[in-house]
N, C-alpha and C positions, 0 to 999 in steps of 0.2 A: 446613428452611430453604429456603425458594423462591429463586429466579432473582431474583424482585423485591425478596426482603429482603438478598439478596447482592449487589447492583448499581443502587442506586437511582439514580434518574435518570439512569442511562448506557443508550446506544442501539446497538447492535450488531446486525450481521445473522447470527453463528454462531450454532448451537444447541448449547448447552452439556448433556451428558449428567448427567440426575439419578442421583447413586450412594445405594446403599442406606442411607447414611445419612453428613452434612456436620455438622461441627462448625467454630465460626469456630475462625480460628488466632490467635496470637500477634502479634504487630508482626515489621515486616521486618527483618532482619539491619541495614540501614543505619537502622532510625530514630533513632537520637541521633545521627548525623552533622550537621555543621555546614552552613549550604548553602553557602559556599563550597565545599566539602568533593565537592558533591551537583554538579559540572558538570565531571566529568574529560574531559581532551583524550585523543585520538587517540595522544600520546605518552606520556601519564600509563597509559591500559590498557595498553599496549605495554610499559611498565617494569615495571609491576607484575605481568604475565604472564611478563615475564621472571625476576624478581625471585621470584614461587612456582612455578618448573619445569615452566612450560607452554610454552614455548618449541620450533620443532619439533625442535631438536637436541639435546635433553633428552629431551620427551616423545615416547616411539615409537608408532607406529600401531599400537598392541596390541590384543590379542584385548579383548571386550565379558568381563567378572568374570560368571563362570557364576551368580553368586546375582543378578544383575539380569536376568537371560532368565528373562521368566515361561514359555519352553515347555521349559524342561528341557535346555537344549543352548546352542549357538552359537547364532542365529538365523539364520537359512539367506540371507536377504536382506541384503545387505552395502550403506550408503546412506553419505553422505557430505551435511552442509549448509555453508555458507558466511556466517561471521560477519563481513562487511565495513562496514570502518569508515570512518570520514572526517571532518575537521573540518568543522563551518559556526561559525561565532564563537566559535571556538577552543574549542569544544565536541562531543566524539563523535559523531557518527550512525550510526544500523544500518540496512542495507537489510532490510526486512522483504515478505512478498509474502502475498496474501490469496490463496489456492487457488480453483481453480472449484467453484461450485456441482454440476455434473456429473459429480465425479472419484466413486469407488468409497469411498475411503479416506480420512477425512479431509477433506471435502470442508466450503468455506465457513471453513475456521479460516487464522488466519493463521499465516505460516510463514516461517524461511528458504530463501534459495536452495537447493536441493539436491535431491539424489536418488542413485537407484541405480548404486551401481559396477557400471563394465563388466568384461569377461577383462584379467585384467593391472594395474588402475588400482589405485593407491591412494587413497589419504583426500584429500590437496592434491589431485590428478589430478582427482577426483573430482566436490570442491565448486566446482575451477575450470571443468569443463566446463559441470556443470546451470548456473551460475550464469551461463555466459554464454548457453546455451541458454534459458533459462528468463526472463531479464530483458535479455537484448542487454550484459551487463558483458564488456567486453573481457579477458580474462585477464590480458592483456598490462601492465594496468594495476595489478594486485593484487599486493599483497608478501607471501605469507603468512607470519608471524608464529607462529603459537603453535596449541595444539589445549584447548580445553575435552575436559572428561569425557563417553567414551560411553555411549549409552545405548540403550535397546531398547523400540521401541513393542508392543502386546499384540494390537490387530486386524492391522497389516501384521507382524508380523514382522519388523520392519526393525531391525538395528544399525545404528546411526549414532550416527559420528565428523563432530564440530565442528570448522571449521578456521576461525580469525579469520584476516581478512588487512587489509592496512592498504591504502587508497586517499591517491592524494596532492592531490585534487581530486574536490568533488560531479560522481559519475558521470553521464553521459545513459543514461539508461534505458528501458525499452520491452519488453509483455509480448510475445514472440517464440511462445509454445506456449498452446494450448489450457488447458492445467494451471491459468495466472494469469489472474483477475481482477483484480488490483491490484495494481499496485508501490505499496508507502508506504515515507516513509525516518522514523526516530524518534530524536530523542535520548536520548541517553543522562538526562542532566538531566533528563527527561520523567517517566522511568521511575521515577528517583530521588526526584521530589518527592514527599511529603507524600502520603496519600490515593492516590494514581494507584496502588498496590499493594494487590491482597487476598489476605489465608493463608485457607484452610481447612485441615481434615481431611480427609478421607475415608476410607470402608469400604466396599467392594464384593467378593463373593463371585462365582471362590474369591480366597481370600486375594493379596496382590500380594506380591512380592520387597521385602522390607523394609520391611516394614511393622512397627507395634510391636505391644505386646503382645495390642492390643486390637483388630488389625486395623486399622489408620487408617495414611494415607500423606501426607503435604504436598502441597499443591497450591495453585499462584504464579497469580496473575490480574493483565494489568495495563489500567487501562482509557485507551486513547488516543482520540486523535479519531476517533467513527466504527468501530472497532473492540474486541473484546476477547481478548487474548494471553494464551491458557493451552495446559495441555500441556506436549507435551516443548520446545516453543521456549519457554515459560515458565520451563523448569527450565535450557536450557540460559540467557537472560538472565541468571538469576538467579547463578547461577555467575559469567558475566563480571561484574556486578555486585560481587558479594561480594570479587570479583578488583581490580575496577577501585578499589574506593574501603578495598580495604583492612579490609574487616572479615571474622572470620571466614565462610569457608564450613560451614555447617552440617551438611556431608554427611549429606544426604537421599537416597533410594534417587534416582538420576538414572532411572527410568523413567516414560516421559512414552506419548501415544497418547490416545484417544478412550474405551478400557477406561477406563485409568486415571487420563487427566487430558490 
């Protein structure tokens, strides 16, 4: 299955790595949702992450589950992103950011805020620093709210914990580091509709953490203006998704990376 039988007529500048072998997937978790259903607010994700125990005084910064580190251990890199929300017509948005062409790792895909923890920081400490290093977001303005599932990429090595935080006004923004090419902001709606999502398969060798019998792992693509959102910020959307509009999460191995998707 080619790039172009998997993405027609959509135009994006990442290079999406071919795995040893794609099968299409299934329809998305939300596709029988109603579209009222399909444009949750800013406070509607916020109840419902409260409401299934992702709340940060529930959920604790806990270790990465040893069967999702593809290298056998903890993963030595400790990272932290920042899922920040906001209304625009009473509708969610995500700050999302397109990485530079130039980086090592990753590089040209799009992403959230975030990065690598320092000595001492935790997971909120964390996604509130990169994010204001990395896009000019004031900290000061972020209410964190709740943490998505972590997960562990397979070239960097990175565990990384999602931290959503809730904005009370579209931020001013501005790439401050080298790292970003683009700040884009996406609703949530966006994401939601109809078409804008593709499932595959995948199998690539060796084998991934969770994968099924036959060696295949899920992998979320979603196609916006100009861009396409796969990977582990695919997997971690896809979760707030499932969260936000209330239908099951399917738990799928949460690891995400350029190895594996």
């Amino acid at each position: 299955m080619s790039r172009a039988e998997r993405f027609p007529g959509h135009q994006f500048p990442q290079v999406v790595p071919e795995p040893d072998e794609a099968r299409p997937g299934g329809p998305v978790p939300w596709a029988d949702l109603a579209p009222a259903d399909r444009r949750p607010s800013v406070d509607r994700v916020v109840e419902r992450l409260v409401a299934a125990g992702r709340s940060l005084d529930v959920a604790p910064d806990a270790a990465v589950p040893a069967e999702l580190d593809a290298r056998g251990g903890l993963a030595p890199r400790r990272s932290a992103v920042l899922v920040a929300l906001y209304d625009e017509d009473e509708v969610a948005r995500v700050v999302l950011t397109r990485r530079s062409s130039e980086l090592r790792h990753h590089r040209g895909e799009v992403a959230l805020p975030g990065g690598r923890a320092e000595e001492g920081e935790d997971d909120v400490v964390t996604a509130l620093r990169e994010a204001e290093e990395e896009v000019g977001l004031d900290r000061s303005l972020v209410e964190p709210v709740a943490r998505l599932s972590p997960l562990v990429t397979f070239v960097s090595g990175s565990a990384i914990w999602p931290v959503v935080g809730r904005l009370a006004s579209p931020p001013t923004l501005v790439a401050t580091t080298g790292e970003v090419e683009r700040i884009l902001t996406v609703s949530l709606a966006d994401l939601l509709e109809p078409g804008a999502a593709v499932v595959e398969h995948w199998r690539r060798d060796p084998r991934r953490p969770g994968a099924d019998a036959e060696g295949f792992v899920p992998m979320f693509f979603y196609r916006v203006p100009g861009e396409l959102v796969w990977g582990a910020t695919a997997r971690v959307l896809t979760e707030l998704l499932c969260v936000a509009t209330g239908v099951p999460w399917p738990g799928e191995p949460r690891v995400g990376g350029r190895a594996a998707g």
